[in-house]
Structures are given as structure tokens and as C-alpha cells.
C-alpha positions as CSV (number, residue, x, y, z in Angstrom):
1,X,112.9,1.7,60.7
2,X,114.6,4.8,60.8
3,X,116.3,5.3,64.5
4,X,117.6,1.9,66.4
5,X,115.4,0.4,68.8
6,X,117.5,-2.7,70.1
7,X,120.7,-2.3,72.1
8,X,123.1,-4.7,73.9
9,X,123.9,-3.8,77.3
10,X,127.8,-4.6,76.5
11,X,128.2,-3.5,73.0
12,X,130.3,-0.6,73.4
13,X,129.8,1.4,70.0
14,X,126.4,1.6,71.1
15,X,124.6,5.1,72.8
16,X,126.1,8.6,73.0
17,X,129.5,7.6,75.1
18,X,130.5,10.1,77.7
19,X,132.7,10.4,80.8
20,X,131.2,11.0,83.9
21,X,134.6,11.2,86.4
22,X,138.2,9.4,86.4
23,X,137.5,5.8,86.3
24,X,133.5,6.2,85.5
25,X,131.8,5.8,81.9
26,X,129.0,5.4,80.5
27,X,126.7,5.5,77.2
28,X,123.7,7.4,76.8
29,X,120.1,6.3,75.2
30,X,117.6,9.0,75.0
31,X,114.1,8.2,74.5
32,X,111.2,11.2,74.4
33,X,110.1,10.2,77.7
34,X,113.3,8.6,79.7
35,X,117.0,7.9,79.0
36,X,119.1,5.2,80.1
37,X,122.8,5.2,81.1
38,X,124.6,2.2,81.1
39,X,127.4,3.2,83.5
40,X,130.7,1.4,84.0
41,X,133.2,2.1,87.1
42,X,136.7,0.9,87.2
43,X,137.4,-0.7,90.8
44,X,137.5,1.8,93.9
45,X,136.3,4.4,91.5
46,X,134.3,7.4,93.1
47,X,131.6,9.8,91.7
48,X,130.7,13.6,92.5
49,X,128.2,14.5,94.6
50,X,125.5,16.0,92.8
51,X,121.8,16.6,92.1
52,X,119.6,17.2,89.1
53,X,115.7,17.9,88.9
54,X,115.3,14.7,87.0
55,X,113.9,11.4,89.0
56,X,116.7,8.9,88.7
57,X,116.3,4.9,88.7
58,X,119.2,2.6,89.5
59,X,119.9,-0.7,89.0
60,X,123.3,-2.3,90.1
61,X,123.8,-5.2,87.3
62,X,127.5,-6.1,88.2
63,X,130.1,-6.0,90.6
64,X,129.3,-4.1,94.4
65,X,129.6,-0.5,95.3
66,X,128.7,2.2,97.8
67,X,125.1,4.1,97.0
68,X,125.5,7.9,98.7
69,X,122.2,10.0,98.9
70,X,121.2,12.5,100.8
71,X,124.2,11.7,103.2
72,X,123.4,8.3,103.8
73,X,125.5,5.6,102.7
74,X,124.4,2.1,101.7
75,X,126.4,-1.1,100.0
76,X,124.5,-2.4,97.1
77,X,125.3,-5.5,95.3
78,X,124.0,-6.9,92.0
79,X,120.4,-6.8,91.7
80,X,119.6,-3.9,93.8
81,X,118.0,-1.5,93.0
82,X,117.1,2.6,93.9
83,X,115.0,5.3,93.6
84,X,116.6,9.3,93.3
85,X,113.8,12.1,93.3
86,X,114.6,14.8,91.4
87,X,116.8,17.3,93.6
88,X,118.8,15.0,95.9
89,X,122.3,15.0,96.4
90,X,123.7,11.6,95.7
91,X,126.9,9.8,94.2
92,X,128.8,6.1,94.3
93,X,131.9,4.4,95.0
94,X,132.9,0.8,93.1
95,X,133.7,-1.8,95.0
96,X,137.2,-3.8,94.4
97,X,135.5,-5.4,91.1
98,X,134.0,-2.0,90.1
99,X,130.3,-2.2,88.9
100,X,127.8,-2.2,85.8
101,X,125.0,0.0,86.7
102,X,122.0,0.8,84.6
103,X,120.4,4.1,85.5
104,X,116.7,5.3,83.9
105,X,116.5,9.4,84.0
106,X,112.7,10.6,83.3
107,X,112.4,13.2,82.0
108,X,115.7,12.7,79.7
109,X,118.7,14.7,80.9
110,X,119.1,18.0,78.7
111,X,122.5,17.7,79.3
112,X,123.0,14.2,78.5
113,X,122.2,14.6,74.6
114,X,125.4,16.0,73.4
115,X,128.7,14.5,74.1
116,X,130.7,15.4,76.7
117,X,132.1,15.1,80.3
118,X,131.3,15.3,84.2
119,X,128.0,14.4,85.7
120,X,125.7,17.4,83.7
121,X,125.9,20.1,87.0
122,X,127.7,23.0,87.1
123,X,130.7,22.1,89.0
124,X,131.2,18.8,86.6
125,X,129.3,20.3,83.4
């Protein structure tokens, strides 16, 4: 087998690490047809609004936090889950035990293949 195929969820030299905003990491997984990012937010931690032509799945594994899109807010706890078409402003805010979030980008994220920082948009690129 030449590229990994199995990954643990908290194994942290695992995936392409990068840093989204103070407070907010995450490691990237790229696949040819989706990526994951397993994102981590410290307590009360907040993201920046943005958008991105990809479609965007989310799944809140741990802790609570604040789901922002398209101006509406909702509270999410583990086990919820969301949908983000491609093209609409959203963002988050950890709750007071921050959160583990898995999100699934198809098609992958250009962006999100080489390391580096902010959420892949031109304000945060």
C-alpha cells in the first residue's frame, strides 16, 4: 500500500495540520473526491465568516458550539450535524468546553493541500 488509508480521529501527527484562527485547528485529509477536516476549538473560540464554492458537511463530535450561516445562528451539540452549499457565508463559536468537529469538503479544498493558515479566502488566505 503506498498512501495511508486508516486514520484516528485523535492521533495528532496524522493529516496535513493547519491553523484556521486563534484558538481553532485542525488536520487536513484529502481524498480525489472529498476531504476531511478534523477541527479542534479551544473554549469560547470564534471563526471568520467566510464562504467557499465547495459543499461543506459538518459533524459536531465533541463539546457544544454556535453554527452561524447565512446569518442565522443555531446551538449545536454533539451529534449534530449540517449541510453548507457551496457559496454561503457561515462560521462558529465553541462553547465553554470548545468542540471536536469533523467537516467533509467535496470537491477537496484547493487551498487546503498545502500547509498553512486562515480559513482558505482571501481575507484569511
Amino acid at each position: 500500500m503506498s498512501e495511508a488509508t486508516f486514520f484516528n480521529l485523535h492521533d495528532l501527527s496524522q493529516g496535513l495540520p493547519r491553523e484556521l484562527a486563534e484558538g481553532i485547528t485542525t488536520r487536513i485529509f484529502a481524498g480525489d473526491m472529498s476531504m476531511l477536516s478534523v477541527a479542534r476549538l479551544e473554549p469560547h473560540a470564534s471563526g471568520t465568516l467566510h464562504a467557499h464554492p465547495e459543499e461543506q458537511w459538518g459533524v459536531l463530535l465533541e463539546g457544544t458550539l454556535i453554527r452561524v450561516q447565512d446569518g442565522v445562528e443555531v446551538e449545536a451539540k454533539a451529534g449534530d450535524f449540517w449541510r453548507t452549499p457551496g457559496g454561503a457565508a457561515h462560521t462558529v463559536r465553541a462553547g465553554a468546553s470548545g468542540a471536536l468537529v469533523l467537516d467533509i469538503f467535496a470537491p477537496p479544498r484547493e487551498i487546503y493541500l498545502s500547509p498553512g493558515a486562515g480559513f482558505g479566502t482571501p481575507e484569511s488566505a
